[in-house]
C-alpha positions in Angstrom: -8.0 -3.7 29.8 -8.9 -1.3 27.2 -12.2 0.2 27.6 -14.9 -0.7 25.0 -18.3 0.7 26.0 -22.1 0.3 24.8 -22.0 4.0 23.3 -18.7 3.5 21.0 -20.2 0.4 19.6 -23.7 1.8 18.4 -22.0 5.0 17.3 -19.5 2.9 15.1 -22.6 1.2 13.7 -21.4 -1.6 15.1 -24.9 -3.4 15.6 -26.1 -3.3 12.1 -25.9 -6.5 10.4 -26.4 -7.7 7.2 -30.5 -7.8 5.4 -32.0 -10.5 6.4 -32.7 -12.8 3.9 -28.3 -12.5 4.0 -28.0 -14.2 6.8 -26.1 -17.5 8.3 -28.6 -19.2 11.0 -25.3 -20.0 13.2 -25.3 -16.6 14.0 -28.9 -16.7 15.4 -27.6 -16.4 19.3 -25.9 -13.3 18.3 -29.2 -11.5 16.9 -30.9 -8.9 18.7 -33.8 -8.8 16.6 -34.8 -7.1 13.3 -35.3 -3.7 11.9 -36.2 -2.5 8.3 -35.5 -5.7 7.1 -32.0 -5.5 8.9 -30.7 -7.9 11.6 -29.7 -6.3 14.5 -26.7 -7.9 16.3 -27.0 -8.5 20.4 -24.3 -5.4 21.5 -24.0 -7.3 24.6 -23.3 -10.4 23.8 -20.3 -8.4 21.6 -18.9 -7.4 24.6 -19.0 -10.1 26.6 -16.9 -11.8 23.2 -15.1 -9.4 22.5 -13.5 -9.4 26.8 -12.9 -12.9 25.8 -11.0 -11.9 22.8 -9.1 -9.4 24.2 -7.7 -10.9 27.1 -6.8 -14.1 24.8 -4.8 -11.7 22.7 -3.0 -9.9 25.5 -2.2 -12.9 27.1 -0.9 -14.3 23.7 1.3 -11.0 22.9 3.1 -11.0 26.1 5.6 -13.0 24.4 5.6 -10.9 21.2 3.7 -8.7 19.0 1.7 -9.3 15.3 2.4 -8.9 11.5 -0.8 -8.2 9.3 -1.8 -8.7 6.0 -3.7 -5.7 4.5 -4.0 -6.6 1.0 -5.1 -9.6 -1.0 -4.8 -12.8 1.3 -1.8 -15.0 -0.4 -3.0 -18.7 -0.4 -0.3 -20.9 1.3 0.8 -18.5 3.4 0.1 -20.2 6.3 0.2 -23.8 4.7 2.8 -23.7 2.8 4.8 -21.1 4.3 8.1 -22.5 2.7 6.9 -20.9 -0.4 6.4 -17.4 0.8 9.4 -17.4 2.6 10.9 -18.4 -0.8 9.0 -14.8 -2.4 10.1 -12.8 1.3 13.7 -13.9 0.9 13.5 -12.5 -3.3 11.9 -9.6 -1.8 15.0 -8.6 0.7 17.5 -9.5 -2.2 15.4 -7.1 -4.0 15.7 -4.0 -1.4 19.0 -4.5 -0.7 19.7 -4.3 -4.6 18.4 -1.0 -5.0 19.4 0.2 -1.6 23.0 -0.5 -2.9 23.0 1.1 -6.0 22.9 -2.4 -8.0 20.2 -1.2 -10.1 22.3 1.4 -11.8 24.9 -1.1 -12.8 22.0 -3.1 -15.0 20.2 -1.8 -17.9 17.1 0.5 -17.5 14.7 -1.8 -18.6 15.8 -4.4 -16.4 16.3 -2.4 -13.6 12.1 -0.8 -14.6 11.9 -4.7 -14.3 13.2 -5.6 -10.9 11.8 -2.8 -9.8 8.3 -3.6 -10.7 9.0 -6.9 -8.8 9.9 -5.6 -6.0 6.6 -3.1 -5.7 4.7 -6.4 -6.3 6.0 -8.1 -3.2 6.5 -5.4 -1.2 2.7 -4.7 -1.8 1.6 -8.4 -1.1 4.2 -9.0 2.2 5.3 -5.8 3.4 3.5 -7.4 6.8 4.8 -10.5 7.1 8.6 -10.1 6.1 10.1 -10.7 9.1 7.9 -13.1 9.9 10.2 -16.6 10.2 7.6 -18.6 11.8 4.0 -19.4 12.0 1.8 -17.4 14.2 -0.2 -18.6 17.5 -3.4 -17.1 15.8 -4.9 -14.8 13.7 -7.3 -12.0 13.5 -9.6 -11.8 10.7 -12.1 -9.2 9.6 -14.9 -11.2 7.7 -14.3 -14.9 7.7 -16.7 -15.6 5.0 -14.9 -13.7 2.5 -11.5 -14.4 3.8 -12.5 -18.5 3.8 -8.8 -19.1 2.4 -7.1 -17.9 5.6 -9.6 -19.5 7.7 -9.0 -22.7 6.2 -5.3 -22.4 6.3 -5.6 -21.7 10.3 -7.9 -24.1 11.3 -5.8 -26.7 9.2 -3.1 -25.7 10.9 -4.7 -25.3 13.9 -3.9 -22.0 14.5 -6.1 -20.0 16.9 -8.9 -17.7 14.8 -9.3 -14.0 16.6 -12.7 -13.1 13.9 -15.3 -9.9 13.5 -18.4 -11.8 12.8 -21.3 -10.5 11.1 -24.0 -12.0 11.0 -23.9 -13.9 7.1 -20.9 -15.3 8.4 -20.6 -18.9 10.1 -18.7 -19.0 13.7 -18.5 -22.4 13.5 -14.6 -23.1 14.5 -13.6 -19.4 15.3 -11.9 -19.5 18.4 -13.1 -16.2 19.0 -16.0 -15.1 17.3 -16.6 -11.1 18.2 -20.1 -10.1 16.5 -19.9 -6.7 14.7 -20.4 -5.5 11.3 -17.6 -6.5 9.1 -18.7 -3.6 6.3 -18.7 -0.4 7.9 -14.9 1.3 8.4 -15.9 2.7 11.8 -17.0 -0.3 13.1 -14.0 -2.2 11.5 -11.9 0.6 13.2 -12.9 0.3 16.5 -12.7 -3.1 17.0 -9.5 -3.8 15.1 -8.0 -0.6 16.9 -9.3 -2.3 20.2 -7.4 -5.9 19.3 -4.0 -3.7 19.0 -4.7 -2.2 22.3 -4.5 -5.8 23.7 -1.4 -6.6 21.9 0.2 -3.6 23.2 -1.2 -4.0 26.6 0.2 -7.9 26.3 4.1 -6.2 24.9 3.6 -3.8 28.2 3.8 -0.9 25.9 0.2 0.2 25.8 -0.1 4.1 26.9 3.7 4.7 27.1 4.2 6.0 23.7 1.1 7.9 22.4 2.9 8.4 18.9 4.1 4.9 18.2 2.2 3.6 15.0 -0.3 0.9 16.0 0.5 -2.8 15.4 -2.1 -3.4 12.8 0.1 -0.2 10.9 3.5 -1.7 11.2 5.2 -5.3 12.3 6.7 -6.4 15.1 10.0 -8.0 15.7 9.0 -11.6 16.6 5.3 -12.0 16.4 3.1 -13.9 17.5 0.2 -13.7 15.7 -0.7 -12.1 12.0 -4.0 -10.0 11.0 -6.2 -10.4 7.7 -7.9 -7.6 7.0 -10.6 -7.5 4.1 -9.8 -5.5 1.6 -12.4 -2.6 0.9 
C-alpha cells in the first residue's frame, strides 16, 4: 500500500475544514475540535478511512483501471448513460472526420462548425469515451457540490469513493475520507494517493515512473470513473 503519513496530511492542509457556523453535524465524529473559528478535522480518523478507501479501490482496479470527469459533471451520465453514449459516439464521428481530411471537403463555416462541436465534447467527455459500461464506483471530490453525481451513483447503486469535508453529509458514501475538499494540495495528495491504488490494483504501480497517472488519462476497460470539482 501507498504510504500516506501524519506529516503529508497537515502539510497539505489537509485538516482544515470549513468555519464553523459551515458546517454539516453528520460530520461531527470526524471533528478534532475548533480553531479561529475553524473546525479542525480528526487526521487520524482520515487515515484510518482513507486505508479503507484505498484497499477497496485496489482491490476493485485489479480487474481494470478508471476514466475521470474533470470538468462540469453531465447529468445522466450515469443514469441515463444511453444518452451520452449517443454524444461519445457524435464525438468519435467527429475526430475521425477531421483526422481524415473530411473537413476540407465541406465549406469553411461548416467545417468552423463541426469543429466547434467537436471542442465541446471533447471538453465535456474526453474521460469517459471509451467508457462502454457503467463503473463499479466512483470517486468524488466534494459531494455536496457534486450532489448530481452522487445521486446518480447511489440510484444506481454504484459504490461512492468521496473527500469529505466537513459541510458535507457522509450519509451513503461508501467511503467517506475526511479532508479539505478546497485546498489543491490537499485535493492533490489524496486524489494522487487514490491512483496509487488503482495502479497498485492494475500491478503497474512503480514500474513506469513516467506513465501519466490515471486521474490524467483513461484506461482501457475501467472500472470505476472520478468527479473532480471544478476550481
Amino acid at each position: 500500500m501507498a504510504a500516506l503519513t501524519m506529516k503529508e496530511l497537515l502539510e497539505a492542509g489537509v485538516h482544515f475544514g470549513h468555519q464553523t457556523k459551515r458546517w454539516n453535524p453528520k460530520m461531527q465524529k470526524y471533528i478534532f475540535g475548533e480553531r479561529n473559528g475553524i473546525y479542525i478535522i480528526d487526521l487520524q480518523k482520515t487515515l484510518k478511512k482513507f486505508r479503507e478507501a484505498y484497499g477497496f479501490v485496489r482491490d476493485l482496479a485489479a480487474g481494470g483501471g478508471m476514466f475521470y470527469v474533470n470538468q462540469r459533471w453531465l447529468g445522466g451520465t450515469l443514469t441515463n448513460f444511453a444518452t451520452i453514449r449517443k454524444s461519445i459516439t457524435r464525438l468519435k464521428k467527429l475526430e475521425e472526420m477531421k483526422e481524415t481530411g473530411e473537413y476540407e471537403r465541406v465549406p469553411k463555416k461548416e467545417a468552423l462548425e463541426l469543429d466547434r462541436e467537436r471542442e465541446k465534447l471533447e471538453k465535456a467527455l474526453v474521460g469517459i469515451k471509451s467508457m462502454d459500461q457503467l463503473p463499479a464506483a466512483v470517486f468524488i471530490i466534494d459531494p455536496r457540490k457534486e450532489k448530481i453525481a452522487v445521486a446518480e451513483a447511489q440510484r444506481l447503486g454504484i459504490a461512492i469513493v468521496a473527500i469529505v469535508d466537513t459541510n458535507c453529509d457522509p450519509t451513503g458514501i461508501d467511503y467517506p475520507v475526511p479532508g479539505n475538499d478546497d485546498a489543491i494540495r490537499a485535493v492533490r495528495l489524496i486524489t494522487s494517493r487514490i491512483a496509487d491504488a488503482v495502479n497498485e490494483g492494475r500491478g503497474t504501480l512503480g514500474k513506469d515512473e513516467g506513465e501519466p497517472a490515471v486521474t490524467d488519462a483513461p484506461v482501457e476497460g475501467a472500472e470505476m470513473a472520478a468527479a473532480e470539482a471544478e476550481d
